[in-house]
LUMKE-199287 format. One record per residue (C-alpha): residue in three letters; x, z, y. Coordinates in nm, 2 decimals, always signed. Each point is the difference from the previous one (the first is absolute). Layout:
// residues N
type->ALA | c1->X | c3->Z | c2->Y
...
END
This chain:
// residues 93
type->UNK | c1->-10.39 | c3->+10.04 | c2->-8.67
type->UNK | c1->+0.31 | c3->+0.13 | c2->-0.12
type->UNK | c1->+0.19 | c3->-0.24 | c2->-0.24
type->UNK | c1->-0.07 | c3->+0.24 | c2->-0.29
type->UNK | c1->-0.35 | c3->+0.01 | c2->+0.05
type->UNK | c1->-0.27 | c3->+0.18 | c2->+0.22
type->UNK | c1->-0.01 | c3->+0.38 | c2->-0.06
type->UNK | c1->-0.35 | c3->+0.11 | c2->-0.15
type->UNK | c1->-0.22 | c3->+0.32 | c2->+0.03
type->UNK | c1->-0.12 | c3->+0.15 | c2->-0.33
type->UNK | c1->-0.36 | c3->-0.09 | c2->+0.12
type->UNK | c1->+0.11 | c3->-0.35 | c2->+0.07
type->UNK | c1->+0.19 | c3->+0.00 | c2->-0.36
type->UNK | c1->-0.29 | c3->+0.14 | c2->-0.13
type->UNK | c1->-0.26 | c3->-0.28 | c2->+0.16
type->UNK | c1->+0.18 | c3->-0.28 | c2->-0.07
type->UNK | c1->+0.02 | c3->+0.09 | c2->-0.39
type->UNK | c1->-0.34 | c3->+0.12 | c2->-0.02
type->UNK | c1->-0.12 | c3->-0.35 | c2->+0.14
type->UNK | c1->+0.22 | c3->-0.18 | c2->-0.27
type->UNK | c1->+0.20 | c3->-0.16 | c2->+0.31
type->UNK | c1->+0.38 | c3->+0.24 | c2->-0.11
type->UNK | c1->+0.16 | c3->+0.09 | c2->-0.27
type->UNK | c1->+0.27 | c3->+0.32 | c2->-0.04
type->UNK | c1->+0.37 | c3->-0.02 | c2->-0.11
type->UNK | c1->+0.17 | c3->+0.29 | c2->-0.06
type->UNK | c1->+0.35 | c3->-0.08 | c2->+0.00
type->UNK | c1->+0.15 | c3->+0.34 | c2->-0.11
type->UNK | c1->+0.16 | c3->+0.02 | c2->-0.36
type->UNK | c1->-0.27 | c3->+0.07 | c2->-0.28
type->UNK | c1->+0.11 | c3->+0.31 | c2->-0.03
type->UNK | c1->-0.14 | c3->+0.15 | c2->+0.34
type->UNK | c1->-0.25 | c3->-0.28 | c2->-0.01
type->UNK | c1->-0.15 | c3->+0.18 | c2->-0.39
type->UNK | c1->+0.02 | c3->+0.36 | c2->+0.18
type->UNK | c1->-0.26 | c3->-0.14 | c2->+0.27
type->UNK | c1->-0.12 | c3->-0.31 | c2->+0.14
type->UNK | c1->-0.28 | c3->-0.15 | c2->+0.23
type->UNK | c1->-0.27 | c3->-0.10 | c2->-0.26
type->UNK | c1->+0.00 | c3->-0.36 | c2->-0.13
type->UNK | c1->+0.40 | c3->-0.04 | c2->+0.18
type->UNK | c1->+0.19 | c3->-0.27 | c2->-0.16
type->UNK | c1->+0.36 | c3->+0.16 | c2->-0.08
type->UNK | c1->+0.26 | c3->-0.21 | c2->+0.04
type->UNK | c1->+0.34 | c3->+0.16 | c2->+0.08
type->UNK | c1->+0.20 | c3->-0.10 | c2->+0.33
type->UNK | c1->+0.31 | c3->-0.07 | c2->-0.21
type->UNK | c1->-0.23 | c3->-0.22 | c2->-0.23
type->UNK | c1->-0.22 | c3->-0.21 | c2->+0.26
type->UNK | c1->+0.20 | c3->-0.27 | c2->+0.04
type->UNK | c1->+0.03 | c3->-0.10 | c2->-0.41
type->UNK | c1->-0.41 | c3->+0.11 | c2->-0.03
type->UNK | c1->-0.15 | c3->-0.21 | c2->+0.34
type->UNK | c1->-0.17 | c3->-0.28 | c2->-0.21
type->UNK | c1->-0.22 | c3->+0.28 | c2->-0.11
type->UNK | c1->-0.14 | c3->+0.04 | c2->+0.32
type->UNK | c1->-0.09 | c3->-0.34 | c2->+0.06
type->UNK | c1->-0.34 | c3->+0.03 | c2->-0.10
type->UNK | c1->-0.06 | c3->+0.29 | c2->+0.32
type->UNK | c1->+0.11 | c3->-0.32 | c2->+0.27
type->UNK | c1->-0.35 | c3->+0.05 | c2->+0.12
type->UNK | c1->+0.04 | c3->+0.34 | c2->+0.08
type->UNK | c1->+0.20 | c3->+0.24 | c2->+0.23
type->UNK | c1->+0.25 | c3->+0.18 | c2->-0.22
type->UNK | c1->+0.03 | c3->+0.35 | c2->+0.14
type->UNK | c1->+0.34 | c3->+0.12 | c2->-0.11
type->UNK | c1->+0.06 | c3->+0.36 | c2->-0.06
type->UNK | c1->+0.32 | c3->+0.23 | c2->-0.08
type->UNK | c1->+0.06 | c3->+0.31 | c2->+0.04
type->UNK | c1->+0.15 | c3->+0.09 | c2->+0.27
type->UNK | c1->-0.06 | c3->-0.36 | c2->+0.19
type->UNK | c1->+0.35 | c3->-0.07 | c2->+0.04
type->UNK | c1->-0.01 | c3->-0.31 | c2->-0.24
type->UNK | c1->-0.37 | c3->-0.16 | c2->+0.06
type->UNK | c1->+0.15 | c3->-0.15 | c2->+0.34
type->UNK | c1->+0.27 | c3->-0.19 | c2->-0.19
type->UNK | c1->-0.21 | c3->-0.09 | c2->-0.30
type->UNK | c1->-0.27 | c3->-0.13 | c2->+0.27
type->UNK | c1->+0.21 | c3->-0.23 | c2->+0.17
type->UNK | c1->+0.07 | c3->-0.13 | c2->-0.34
type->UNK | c1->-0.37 | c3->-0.08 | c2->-0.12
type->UNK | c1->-0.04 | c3->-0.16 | c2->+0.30
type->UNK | c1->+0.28 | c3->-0.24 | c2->+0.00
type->UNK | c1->-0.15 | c3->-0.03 | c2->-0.33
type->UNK | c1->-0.30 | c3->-0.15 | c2->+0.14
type->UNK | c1->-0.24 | c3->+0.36 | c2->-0.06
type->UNK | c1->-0.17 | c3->+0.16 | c2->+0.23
type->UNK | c1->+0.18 | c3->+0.35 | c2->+0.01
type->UNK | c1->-0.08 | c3->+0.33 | c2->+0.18
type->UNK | c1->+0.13 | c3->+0.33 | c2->-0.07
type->UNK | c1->-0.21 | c3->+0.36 | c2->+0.03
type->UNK | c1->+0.17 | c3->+0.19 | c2->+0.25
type->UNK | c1->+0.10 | c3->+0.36 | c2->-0.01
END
């Protein structure tokens, strides 16, 4: 596992939500997030995660699959969740 969190398949993404066991975090600002977003995505901006992480306390249970949009921020953001003490992943491609 990479320190950011293992890299997921969208059938693997779309498994683990549909059994209740992940949850999505789009991490791109609202503004791309509003013009199109995996349904039920939480959207909490990259610039904004560290000042908003209580509010994912409640998904500790779950793998939080993190997703941007060109993947170039989910590794960084993963590694943070995890120190964090979440179980992070992040959808490749």
């Amino acid at each position: 596992l990479r320190k950011g969190g293992k890299s997921l398949s969208t059938r693997e993404l779309t498994a683990l939500v549909n059994a209740d066991q992940a949850v999505v975090l789009d991490i791109r600002p609202a503004k791309e997030f509003a013009s199109g977003h995996i349904v039920d995505a939480l959207n909490i901006p990259a610039d904004k995660l560290n000042s908003r992480m209580t509010e994912l306390e409640k998904y500790k249970g779950k793998t939080i699959i993190l997703v941007d949009a060109m993947g170039q921020h989910s590794g960084t953001w993963g590694g943070v969740l995890k120190k964090a003490g979440f179980n992070a992943a992040k959808l490749s491609g």
